[in-house]
Backbone as a ProteinNet text record, in pm:
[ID]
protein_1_A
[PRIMARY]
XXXXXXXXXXXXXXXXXXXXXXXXXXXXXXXXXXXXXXXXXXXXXXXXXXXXXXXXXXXXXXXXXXXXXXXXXXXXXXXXXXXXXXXXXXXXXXXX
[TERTIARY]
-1242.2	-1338.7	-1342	-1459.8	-1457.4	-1417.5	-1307.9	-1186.2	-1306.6	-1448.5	-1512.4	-1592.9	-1600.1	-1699.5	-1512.8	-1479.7	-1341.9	-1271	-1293.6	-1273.1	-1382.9	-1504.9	-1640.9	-1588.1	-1576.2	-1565.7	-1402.8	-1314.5	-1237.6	-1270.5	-1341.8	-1376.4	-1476.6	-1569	-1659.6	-1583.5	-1494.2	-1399.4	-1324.3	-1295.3	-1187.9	-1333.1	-1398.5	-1504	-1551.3	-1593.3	-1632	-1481.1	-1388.2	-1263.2	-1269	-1292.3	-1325.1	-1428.1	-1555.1	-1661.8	-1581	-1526.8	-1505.4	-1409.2	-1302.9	-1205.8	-1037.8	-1046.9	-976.9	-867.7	-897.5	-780.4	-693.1	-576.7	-428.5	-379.3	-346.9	-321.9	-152.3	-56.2	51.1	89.7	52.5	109.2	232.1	258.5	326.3	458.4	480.3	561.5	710.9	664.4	866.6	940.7	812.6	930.7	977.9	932.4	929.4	1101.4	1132.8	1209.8	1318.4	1391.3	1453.7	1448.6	1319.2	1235.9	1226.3	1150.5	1171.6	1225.2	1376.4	1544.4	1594.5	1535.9	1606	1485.1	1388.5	1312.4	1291.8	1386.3	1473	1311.6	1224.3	1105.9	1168	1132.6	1098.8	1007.5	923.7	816.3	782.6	649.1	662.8	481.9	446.9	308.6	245.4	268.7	196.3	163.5	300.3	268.3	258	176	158.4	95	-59	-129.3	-134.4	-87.9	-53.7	34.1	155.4	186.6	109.6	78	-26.5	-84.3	-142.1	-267.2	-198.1	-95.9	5.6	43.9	116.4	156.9	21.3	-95.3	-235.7	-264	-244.4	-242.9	-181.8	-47.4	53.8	3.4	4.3	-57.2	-160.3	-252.1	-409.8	-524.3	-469.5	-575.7	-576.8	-683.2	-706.1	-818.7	-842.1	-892.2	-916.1	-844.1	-803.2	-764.5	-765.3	-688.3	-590	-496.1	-351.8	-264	-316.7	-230.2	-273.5	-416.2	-413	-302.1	-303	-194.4	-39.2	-32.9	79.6	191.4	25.1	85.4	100.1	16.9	74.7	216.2	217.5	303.1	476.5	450.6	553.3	595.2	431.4	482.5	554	509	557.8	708.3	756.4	902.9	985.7	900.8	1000	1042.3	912.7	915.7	1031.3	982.4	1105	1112.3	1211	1228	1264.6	1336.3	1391.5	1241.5	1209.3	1044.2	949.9	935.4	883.1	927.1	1058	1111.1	1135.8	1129.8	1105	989.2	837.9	728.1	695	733.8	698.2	766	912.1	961.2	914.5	873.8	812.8	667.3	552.3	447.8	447	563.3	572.9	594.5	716.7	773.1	653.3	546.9	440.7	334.6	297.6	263.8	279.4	402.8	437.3	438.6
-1567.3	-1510.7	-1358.5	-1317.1	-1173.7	-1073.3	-1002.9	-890.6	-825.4	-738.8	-716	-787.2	-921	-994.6	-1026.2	-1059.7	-1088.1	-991.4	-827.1	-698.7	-706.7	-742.6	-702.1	-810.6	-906.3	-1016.4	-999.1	-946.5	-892.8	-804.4	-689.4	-594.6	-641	-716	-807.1	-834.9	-921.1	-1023.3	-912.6	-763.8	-719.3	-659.1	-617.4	-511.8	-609.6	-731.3	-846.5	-859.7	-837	-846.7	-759.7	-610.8	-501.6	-487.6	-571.8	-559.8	-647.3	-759.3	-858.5	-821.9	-689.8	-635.5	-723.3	-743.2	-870.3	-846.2	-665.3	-624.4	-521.7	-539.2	-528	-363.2	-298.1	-198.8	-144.6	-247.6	-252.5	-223.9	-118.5	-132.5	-19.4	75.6	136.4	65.9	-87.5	-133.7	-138	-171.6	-191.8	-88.5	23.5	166.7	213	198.1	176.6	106.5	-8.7	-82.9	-33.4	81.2	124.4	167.8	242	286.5	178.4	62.9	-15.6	-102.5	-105.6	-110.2	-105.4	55.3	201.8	157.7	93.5	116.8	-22.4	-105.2	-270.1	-379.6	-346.9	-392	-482.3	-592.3	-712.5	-779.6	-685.6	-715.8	-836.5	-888.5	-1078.1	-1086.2	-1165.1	-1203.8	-1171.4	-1262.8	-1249.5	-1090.4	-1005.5	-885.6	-762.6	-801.3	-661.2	-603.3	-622.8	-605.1	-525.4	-523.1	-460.1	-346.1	-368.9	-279.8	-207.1	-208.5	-105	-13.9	-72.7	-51	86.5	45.9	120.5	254.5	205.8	365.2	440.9	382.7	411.7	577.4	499	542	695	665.7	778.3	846.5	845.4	956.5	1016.2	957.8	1022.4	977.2	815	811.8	650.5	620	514.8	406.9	315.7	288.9	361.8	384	473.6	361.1	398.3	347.1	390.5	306	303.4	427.4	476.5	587.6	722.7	742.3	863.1	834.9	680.4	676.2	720.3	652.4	642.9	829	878.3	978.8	1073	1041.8	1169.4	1022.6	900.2	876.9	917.4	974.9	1023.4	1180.3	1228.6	1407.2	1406.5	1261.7	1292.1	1266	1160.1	1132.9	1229.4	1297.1	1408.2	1495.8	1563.5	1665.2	1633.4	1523.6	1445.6	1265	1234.8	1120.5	1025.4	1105.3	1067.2	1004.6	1189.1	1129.1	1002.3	977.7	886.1	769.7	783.4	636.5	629.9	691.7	713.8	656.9	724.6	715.6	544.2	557.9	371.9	287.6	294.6	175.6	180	314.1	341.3	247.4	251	253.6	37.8	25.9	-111	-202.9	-110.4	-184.9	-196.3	-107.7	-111.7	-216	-227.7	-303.4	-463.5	-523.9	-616.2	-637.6
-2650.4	-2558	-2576.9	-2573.8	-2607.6	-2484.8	-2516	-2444.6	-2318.3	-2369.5	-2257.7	-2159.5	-2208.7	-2042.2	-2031.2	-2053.8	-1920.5	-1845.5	-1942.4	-1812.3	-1723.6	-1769.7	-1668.1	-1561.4	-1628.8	-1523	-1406.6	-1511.1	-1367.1	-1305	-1329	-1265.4	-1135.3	-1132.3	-1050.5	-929.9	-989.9	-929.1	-845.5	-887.8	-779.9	-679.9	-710.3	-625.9	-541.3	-599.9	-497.4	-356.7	-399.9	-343.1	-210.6	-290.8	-204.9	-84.8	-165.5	-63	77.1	45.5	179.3	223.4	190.1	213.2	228.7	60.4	42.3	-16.7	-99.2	-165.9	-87.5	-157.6	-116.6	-191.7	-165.4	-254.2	-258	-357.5	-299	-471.9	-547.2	-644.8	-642.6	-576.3	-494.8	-417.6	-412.4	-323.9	-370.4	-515.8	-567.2	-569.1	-575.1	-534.6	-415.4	-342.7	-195	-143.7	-214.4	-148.2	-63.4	-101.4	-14.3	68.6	95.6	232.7	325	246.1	316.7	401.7	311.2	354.6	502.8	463.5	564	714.5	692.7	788.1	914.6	768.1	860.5	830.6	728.5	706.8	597.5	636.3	529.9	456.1	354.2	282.6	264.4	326.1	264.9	200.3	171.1	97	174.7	331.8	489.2	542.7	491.9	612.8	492.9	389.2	249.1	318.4	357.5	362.8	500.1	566.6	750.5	698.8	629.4	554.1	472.2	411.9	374.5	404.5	510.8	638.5	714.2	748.3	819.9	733.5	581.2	476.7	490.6	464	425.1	543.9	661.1	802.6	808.9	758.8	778.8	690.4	571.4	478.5	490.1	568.5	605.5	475	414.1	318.8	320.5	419.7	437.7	327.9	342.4	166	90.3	59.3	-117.8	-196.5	-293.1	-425.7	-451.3	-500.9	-506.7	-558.6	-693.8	-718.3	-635.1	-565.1	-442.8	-337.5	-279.3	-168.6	-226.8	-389.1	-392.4	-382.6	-428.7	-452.3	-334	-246.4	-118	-60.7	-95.2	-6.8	-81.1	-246.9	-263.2	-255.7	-231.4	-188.2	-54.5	51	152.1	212.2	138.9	129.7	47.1	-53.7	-115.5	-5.2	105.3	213.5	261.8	331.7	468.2	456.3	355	383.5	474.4	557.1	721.6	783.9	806.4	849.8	861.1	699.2	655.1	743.3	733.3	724.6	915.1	965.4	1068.3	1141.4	1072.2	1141.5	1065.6	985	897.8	979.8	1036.5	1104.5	1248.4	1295.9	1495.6	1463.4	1369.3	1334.5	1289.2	1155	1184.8	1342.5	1399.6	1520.6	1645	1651	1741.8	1740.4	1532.8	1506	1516.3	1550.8	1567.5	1724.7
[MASK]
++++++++++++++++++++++++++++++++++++++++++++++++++++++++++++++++++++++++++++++++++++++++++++++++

């Protein structure tokens, strides 16, 4: 099968994703894990996406794409990782 209708065709497939607000923007997460750790959060399939919603929140960049979030969400743990991990577990725990 030829390499560009199957990018076009994933590309479709994610924007179609986007329009119904279906995508997840968690490519950012495996680095995370210890934040996550520290913040008593248990990442599961069910709660990515709330997660997200939530980092998205704190950083001030709400649907964005992944490497803008990823990246203020690592200028902002460089600042104050306490912080972070602070306002992520007050912000999860409300959430629930």
């Amino acid at each position: 099968m030829n390499p560009r209708y199957l990018f076009r065709k994933l590309i479709s497939t994610w924007q179609l994703a986007c329009f119904r607000g279906e995508t997840i923007v968690t490519c950012y997460f495996r680095q995370l894990k210890d934040i996550f750790t520290k913040a008593g959060i248990e990442v599961t399939k069910e709660n990515k996406k709330e997660i997200d919603k939530i980092i998205q929140h704190i950083v001030g960049l709400e649907n964005k794409h992944c490497p803008e979030v990823w990246r203020e969400v690592k200028k902002k743990i460089s600042e104050d990782e306490q912080g972070f991990v602070a306002e992520l577990k007050n912000a999860w725990t409300k959430h629930r």
